[in-house]
VOBA-1610 file (N, C-alpha, C; in pm, whole numbers, padded with zeros to 5 digits, always signed):
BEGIN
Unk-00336-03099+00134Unk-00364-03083-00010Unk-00407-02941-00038Unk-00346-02899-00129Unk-00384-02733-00173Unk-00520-02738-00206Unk-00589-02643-00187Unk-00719-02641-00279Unk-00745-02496-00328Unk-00841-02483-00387Unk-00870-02397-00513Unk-01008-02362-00425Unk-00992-02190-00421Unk-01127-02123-00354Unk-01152-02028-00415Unk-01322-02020-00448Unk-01370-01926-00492Unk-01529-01890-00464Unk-01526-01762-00412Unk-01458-01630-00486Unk-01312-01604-00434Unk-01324-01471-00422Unk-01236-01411-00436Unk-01157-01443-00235Unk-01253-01452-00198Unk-01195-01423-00056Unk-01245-01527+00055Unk-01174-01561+00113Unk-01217-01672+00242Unk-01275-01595+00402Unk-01296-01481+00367Unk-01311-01406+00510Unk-01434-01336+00466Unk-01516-01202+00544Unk-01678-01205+00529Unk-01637-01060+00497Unk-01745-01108+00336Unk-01732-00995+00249Unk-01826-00860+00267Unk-01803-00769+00243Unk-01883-00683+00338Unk-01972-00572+00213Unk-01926-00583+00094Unk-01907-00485-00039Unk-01824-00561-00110Unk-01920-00555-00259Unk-01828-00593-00378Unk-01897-00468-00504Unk-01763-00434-00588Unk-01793-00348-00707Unk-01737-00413-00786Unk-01823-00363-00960Unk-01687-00409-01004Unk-01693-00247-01109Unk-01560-00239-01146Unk-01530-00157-01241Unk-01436-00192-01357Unk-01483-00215-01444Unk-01429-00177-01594Unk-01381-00398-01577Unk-01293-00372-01582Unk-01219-00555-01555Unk-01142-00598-01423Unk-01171-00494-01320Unk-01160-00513-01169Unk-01249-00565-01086Unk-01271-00604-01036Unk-01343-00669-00897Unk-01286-00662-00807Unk-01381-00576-00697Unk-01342-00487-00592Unk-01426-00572-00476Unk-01368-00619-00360Unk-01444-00663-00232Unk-01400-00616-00118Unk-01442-00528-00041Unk-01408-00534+00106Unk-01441-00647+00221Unk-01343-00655+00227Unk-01383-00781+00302Unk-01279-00790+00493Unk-01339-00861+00585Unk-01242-00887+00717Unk-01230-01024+00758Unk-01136-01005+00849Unk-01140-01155+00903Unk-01098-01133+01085Unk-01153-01203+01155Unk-01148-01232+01287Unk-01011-01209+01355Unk-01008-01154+01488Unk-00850-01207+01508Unk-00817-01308+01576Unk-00657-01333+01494Unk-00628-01474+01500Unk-00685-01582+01406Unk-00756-01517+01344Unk-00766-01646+01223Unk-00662-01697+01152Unk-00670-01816+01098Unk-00585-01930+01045Unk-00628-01931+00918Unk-00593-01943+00821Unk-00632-02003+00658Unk-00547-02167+00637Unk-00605-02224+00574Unk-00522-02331+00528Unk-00425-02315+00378Unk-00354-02375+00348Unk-00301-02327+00202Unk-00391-02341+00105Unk-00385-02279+00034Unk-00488-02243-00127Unk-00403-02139-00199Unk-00516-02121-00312Unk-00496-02007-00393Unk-00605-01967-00526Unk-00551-01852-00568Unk-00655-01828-00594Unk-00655-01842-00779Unk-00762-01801-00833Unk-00777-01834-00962Unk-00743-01690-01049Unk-00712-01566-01002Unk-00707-01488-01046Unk-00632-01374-01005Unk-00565-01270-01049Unk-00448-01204-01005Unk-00515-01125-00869Unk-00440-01134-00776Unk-00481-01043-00658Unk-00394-01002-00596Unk-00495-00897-00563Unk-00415-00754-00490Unk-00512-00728-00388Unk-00432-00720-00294Unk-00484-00649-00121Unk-00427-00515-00089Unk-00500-00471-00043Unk-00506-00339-00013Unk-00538-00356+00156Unk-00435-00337+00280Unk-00464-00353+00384Unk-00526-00217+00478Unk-00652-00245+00524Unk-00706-00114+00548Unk-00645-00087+00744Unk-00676-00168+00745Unk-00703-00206+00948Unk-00623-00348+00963Unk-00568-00319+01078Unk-00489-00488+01115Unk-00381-00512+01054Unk-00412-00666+01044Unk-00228-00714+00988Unk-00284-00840+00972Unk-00195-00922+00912Unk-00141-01048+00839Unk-00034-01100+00807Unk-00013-01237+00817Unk+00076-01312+00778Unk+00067-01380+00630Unk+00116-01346+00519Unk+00091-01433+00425Unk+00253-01557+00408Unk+00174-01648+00423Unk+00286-01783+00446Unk+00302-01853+00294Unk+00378-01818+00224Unk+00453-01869+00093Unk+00532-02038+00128Unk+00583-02072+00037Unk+00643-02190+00087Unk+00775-02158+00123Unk+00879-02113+00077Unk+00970-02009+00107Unk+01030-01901+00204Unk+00897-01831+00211Unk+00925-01687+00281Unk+00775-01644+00372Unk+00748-01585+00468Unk+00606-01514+00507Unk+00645-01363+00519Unk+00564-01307+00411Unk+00536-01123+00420Unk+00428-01115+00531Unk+00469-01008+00617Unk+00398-00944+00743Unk+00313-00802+00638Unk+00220-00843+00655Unk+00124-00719+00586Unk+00071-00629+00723Unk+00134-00498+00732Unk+00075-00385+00829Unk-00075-00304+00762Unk-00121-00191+00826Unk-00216-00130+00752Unk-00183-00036+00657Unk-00224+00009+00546Unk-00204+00100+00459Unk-00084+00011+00306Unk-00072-00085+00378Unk+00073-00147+00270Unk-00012-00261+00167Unk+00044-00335+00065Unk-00002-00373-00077Unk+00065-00491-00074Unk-00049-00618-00090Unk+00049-00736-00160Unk-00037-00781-00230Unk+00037-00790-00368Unk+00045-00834-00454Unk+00060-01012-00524Unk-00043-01093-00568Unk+00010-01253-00596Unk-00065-01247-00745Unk+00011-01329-00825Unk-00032-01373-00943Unk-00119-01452-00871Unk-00221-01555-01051Unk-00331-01647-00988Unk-00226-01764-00979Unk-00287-01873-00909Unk-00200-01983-00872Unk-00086-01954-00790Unk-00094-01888-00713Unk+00058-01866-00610Unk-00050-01941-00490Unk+00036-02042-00420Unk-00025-02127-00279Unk+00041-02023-00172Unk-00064-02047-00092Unk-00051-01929+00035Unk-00103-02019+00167Unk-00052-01973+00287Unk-00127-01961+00406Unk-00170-01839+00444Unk-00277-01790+00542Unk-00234-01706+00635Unk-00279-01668+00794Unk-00207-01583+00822Unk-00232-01599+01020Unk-00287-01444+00981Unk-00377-01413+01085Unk-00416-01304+01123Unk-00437-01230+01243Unk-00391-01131+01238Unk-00310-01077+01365Unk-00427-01050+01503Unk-00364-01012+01625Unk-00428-00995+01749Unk-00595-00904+01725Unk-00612-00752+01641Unk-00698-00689+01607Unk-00742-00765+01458Unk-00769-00847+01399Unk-00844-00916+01301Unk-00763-00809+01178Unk-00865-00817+01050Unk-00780-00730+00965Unk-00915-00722+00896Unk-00853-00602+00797Unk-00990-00523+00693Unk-00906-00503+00580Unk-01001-00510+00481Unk-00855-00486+00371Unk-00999-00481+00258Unk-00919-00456+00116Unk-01007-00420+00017Unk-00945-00554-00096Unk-00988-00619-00119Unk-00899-00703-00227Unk-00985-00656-00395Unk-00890-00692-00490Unk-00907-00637-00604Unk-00856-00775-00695Unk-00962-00830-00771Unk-00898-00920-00886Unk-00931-00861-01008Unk-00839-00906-01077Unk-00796-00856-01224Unk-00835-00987-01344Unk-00980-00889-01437Unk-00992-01030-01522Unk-00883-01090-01630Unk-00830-01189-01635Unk-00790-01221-01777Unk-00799-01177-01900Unk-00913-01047-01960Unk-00922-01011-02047Unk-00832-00840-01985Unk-00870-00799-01888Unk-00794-00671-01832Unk-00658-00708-01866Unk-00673-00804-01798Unk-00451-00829-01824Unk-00434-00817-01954Unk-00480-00893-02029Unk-00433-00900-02142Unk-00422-00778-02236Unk-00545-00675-02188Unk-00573-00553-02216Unk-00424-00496-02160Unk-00341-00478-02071Unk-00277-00427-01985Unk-00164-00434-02003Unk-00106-00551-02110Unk-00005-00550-02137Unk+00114-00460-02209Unk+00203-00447-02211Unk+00320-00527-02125Unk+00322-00504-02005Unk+00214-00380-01937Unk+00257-00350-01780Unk+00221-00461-01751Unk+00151-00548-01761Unk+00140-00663-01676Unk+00216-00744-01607Unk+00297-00763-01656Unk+00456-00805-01622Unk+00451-00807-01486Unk+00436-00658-01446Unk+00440-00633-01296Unk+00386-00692-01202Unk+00321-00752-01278Unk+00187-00872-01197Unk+00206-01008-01178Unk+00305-01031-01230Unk+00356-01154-01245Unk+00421-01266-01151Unk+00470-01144-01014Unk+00533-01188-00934Unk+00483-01169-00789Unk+00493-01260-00642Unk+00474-01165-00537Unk+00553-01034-00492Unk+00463-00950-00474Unk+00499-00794-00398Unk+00464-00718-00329Unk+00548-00686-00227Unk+00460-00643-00134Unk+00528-00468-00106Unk+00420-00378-00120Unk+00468-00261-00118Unk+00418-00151+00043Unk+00497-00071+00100Unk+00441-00004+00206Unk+00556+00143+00142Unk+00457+00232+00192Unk+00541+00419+00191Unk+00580+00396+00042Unk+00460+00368-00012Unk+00501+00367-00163Unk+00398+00445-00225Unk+00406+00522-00330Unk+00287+00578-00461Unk+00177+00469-00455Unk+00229+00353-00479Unk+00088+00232-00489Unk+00049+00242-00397Unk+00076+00257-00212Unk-00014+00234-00113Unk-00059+00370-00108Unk-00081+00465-00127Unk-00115+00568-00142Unk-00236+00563-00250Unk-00191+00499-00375Unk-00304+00466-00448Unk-00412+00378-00426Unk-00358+00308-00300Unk-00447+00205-00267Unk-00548+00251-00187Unk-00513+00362-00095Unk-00621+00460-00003Unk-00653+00497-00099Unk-00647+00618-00187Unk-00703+00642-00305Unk-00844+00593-00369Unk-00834+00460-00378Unk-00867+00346-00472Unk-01014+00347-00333Unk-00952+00265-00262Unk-01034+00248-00139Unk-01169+00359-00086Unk-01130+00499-00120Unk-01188+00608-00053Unk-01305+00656-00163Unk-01282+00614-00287Unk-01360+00582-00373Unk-01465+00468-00366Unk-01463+00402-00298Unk-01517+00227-00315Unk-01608+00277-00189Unk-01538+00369-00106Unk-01653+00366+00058Unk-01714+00502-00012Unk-01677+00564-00086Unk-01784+00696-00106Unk-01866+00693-00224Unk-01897+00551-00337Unk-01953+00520-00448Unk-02086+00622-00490Unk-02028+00736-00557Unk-02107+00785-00576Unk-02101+00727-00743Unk-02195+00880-00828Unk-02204+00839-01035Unk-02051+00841-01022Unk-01972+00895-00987Unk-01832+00878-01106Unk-01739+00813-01017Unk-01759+00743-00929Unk-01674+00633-00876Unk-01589+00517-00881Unk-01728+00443-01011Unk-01698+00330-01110Unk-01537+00408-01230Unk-01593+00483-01258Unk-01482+00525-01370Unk-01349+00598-01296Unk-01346+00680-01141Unk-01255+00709-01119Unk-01157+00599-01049Unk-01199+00475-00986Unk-01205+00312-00954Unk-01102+00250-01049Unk-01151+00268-01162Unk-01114+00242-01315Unk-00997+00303-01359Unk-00981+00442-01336Unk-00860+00529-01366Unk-00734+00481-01268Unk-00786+00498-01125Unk-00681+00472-01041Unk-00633+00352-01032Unk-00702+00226-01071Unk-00625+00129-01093Unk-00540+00112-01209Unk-00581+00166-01316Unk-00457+00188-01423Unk-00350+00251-01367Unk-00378+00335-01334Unk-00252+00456-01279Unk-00138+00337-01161Unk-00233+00269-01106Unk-00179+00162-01028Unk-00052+00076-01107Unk-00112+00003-01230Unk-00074-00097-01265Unk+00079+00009-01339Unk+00072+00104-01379Unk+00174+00179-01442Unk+00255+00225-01352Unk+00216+00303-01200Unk+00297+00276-01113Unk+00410+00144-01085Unk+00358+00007-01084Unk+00396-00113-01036Unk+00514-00146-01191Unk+00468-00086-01299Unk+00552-00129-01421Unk+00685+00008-01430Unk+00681+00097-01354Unk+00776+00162-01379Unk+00909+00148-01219Unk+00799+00095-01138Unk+00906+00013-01048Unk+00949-00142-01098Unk+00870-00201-01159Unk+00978-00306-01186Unk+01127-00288-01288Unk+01064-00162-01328Unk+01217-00122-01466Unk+01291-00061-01386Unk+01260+00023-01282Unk+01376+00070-01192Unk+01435-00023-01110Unk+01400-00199-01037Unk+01423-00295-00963Unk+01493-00331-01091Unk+01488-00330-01199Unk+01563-00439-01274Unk+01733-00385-01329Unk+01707-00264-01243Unk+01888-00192-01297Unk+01970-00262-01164Unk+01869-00312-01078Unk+02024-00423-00978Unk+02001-00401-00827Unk+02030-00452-00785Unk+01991-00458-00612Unk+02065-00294-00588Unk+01972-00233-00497Unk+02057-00101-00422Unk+02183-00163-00375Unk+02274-00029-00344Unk+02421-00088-00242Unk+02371-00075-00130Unk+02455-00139+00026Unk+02434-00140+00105Unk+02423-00017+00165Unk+02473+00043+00109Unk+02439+00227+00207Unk+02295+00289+00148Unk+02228+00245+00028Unk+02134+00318+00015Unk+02042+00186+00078Unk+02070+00101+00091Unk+01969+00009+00232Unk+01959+00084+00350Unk+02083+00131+00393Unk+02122+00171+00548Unk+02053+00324+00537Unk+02034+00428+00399Unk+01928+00510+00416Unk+01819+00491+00413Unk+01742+00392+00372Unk+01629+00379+00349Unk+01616+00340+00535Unk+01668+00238+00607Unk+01650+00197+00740Unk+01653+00340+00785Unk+01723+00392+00807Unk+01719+00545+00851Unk+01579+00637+00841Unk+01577+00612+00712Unk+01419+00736+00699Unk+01338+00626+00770Unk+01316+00535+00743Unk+01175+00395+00845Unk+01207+00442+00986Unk+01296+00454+01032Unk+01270+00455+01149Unk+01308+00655+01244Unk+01333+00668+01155Unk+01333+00888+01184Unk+01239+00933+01136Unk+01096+00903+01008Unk+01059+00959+00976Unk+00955+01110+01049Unk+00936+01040+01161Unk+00899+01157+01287Unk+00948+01313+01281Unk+01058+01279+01300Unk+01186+01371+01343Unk+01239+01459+01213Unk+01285+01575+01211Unk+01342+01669+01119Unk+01474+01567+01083Unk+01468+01540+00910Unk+01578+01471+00845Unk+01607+01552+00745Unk+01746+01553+00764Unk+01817+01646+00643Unk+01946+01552+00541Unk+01893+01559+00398Unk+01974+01500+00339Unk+02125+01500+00398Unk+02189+01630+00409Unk+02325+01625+00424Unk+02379+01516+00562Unk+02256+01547+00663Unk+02286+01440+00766Unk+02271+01286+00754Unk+02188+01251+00675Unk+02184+01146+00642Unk+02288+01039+00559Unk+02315+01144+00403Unk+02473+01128+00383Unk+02554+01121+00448Unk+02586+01219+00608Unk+02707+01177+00639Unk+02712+01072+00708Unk+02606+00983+00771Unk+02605+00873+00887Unk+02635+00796+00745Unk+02570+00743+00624Unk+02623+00636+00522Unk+02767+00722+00455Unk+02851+00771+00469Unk+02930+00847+00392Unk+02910+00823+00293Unk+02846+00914+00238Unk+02818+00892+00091Unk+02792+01052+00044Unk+02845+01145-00038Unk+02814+01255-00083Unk+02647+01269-00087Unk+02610+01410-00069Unk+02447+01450-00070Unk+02409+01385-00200Unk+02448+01450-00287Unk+02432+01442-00470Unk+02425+01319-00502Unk+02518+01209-00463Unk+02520+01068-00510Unk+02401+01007-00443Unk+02392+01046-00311Unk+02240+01045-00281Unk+02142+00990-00331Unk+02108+01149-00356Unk+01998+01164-00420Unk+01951+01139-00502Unk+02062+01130-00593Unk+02043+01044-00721Unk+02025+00911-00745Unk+02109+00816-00678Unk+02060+00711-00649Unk+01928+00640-00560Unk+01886+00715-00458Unk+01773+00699-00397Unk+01656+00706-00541Unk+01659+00797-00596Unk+01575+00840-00695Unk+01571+00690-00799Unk+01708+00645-00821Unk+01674+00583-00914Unk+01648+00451-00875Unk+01669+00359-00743Unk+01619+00252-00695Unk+01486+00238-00665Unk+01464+00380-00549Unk+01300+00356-00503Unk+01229+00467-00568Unk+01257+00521-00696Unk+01121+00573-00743Unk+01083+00709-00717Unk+01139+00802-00596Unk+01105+00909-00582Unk+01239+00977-00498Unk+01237+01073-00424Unk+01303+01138-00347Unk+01302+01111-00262Unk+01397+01075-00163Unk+01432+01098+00027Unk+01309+01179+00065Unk+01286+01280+00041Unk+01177+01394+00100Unk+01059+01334+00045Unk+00986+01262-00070Unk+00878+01213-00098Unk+00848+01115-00022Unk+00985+01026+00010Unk+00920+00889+00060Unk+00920+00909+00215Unk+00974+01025+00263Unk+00951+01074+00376Unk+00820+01112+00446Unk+00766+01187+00322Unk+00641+01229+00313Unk+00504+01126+00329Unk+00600+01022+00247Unk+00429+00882+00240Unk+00457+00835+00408Unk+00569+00830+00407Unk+00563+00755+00557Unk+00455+00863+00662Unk+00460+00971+00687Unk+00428+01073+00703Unk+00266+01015+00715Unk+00273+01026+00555Unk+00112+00998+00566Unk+00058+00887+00638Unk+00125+00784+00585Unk+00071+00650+00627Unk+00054+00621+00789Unk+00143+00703+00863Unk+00120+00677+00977Unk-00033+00748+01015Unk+00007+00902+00987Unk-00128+00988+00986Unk-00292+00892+00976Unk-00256+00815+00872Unk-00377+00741+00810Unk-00467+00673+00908Unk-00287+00578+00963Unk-00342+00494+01061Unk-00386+00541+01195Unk-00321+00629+01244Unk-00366+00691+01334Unk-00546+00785+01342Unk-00550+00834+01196Unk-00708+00854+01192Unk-00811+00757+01216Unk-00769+00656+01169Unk-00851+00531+01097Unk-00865+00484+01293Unk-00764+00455+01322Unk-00787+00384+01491Unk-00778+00440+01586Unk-00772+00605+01610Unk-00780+00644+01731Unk-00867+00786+01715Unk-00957+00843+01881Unk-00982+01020+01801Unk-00900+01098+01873Unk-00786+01072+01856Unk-00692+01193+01902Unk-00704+01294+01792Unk-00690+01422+01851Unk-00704+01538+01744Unk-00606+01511+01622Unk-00680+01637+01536Unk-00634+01604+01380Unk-00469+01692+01379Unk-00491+01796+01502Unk-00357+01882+01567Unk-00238+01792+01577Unk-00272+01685+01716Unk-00138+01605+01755Unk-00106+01439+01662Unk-00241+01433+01592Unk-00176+01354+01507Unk-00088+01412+01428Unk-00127+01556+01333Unk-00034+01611+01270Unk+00111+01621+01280Unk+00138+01690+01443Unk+00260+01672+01525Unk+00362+01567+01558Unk+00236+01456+01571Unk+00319+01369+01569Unk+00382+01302+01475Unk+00301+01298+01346Unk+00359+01220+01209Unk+00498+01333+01185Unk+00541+01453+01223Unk+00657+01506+01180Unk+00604+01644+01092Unk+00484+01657+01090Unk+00405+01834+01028Unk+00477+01932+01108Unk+00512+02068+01086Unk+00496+02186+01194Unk+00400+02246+01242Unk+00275+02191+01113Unk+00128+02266+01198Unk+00022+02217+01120Unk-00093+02204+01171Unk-00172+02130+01081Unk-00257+02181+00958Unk-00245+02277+00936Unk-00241+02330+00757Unk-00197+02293+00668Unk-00048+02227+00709Unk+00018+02226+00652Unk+00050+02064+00609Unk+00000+02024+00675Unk-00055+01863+00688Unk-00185+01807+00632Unk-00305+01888+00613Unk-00406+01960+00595Unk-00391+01894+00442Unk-00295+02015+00397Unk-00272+02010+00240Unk-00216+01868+00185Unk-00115+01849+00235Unk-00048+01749+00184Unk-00117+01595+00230Unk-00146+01623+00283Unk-00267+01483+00355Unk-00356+01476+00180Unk-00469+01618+00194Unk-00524+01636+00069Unk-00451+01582-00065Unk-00363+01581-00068Unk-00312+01585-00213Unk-00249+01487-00244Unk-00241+01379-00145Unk-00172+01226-00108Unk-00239+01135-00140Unk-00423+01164-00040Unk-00502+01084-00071Unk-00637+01177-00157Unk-00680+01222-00147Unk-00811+01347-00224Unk-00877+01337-00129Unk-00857+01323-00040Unk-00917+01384+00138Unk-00896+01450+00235Unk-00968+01543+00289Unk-00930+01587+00388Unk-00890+01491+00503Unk-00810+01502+00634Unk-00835+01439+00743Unk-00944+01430+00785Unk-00993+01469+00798Unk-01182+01465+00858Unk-01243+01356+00787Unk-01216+01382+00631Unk-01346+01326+00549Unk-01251+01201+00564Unk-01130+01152+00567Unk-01086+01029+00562Unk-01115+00989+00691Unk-01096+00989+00808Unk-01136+00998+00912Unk-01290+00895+00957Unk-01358+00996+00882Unk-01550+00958+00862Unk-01546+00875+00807Unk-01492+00824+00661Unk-01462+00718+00556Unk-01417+00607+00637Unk-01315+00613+00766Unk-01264+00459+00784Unk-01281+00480+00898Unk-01430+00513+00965Unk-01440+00469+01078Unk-01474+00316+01066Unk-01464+00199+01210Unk-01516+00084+01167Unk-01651+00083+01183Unk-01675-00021+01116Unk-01816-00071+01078Unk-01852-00148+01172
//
């Protein structure tokens, strides 16, 4: 029998804020934990900091890694498994008067989604790095970045709604997931999908939202992230290894991804 849980979270809450019509909890869970099916009373969003998860739909199960976003309206029934290292994550519910405030982006909210090497998981460190550093203007910058969120999520559903990508801009996207390491050059990439540079680019742009070289870039980060967050290998060969030429230069763009240095993100997600 489904049941109905509240609050917000079935795992041990560690921090709760709230800002503006958000409610913010950090919260973990053990590894290998089990959930039974439920759901919840109010729109939620996870923000995965550390670990992994299984969320079990009746349908389908999304594998949630670290740094990536899922998304459930209220009333969606769920299971979930939790992986070998337990998981940490930030969850965020949205009041009924926010939504309604929020509309028409709301829309975007409407459905399950699960986002990774995206603007939103990027916003979600963002969001997060704010919540562990709560200083006076936290609440209101908390507040900003989740708008910026919800407008993110509404200008990808208008770009998802011009039609499934073709199979070659699938077969680039598999390409950058798994090269992002390595020096990628549009023209090479075009030629393994034969597909002209230009048609490209243009189409990448208009399915997922940004450029080949941007979403290159989040991957970039996201690994970076994870690698700060769980190991102290230098801030040098992490650089190297996410695909930087030197760490200045990683430095910056790290900075300007999340509003942290490596260091200060680093200090921010050590565990607790």
């Amino acid at each position: 029998m489904t049941q109905q849980f509240s609050p917000i979270t079935l795992g041990d809450p560690l921090q709760t804020l709230t800002a503006g019509g958000f409610v913010l909890t950090e919260t973990t869970h053990p590894p290998e934990q089990r959930l039974p099916r439920h759901y919840h009373e109010l729109t939620n969003i996870a923000f995965v900091i550390d670990g992994s998860f299984t969320e079990i739909f009746d349908r389908r199960s999304i594998e949630c890694s670290p740094k990536s976003v899922l998304i459930k309206p209220p009333g969606e029934s769920h299971a979930n498994r939790y992986g070998c290292a337990g998981m940490r994550c930030l969850l965020v519910e949205i009041s009924p008067q926010q939504l309604a405030e929020l509309q028409p982006c709301s829309e975007s909210l409407r459905d399950v989604r699960h986002l990774r090497a995206d603007l939103a998981s990027l916003l979600g460190m963002r969001i997060y790095n704010e919540f562990r550093l709560m200083d006076e203007a936290s609440r209101l910058a908390i507040e900003g970045l989740m708008l910026e969120f919800v407008a993110v999520l509404a200008r990808k559903q208008t770009s998802c709604a011009k039609g499934k990508p073709p199979r070659w801009l699938q077969q680039t996207q598999e390409i950058l997931d798994a090269n992002f390491q390595e020096r990628i050059s549009l023209a090479g990439v075009a030629e393994v999908v034969d597909i002209h540079p230009v048609q490209l680019a243009r189409s990448f742009s208009k399915f997922f939202g940004c450029t080949p070289g941007e979403y290159v870039r989040r991957l970039r980060i996201e690994f970076a992230c994870r690698e700060l967050s769980a190991s102290t290998k230098p801030v040098i060969e992490i650089a190297l290894a996410a695909g930087f030429a030197h760490q200045a230069h990683f430095s910056r763009v790290f900075k300007a991804q999340t509003g942290f240095t490596p260091k200060e993100f680093r200090v921010l997600h050590r565990p607790r």
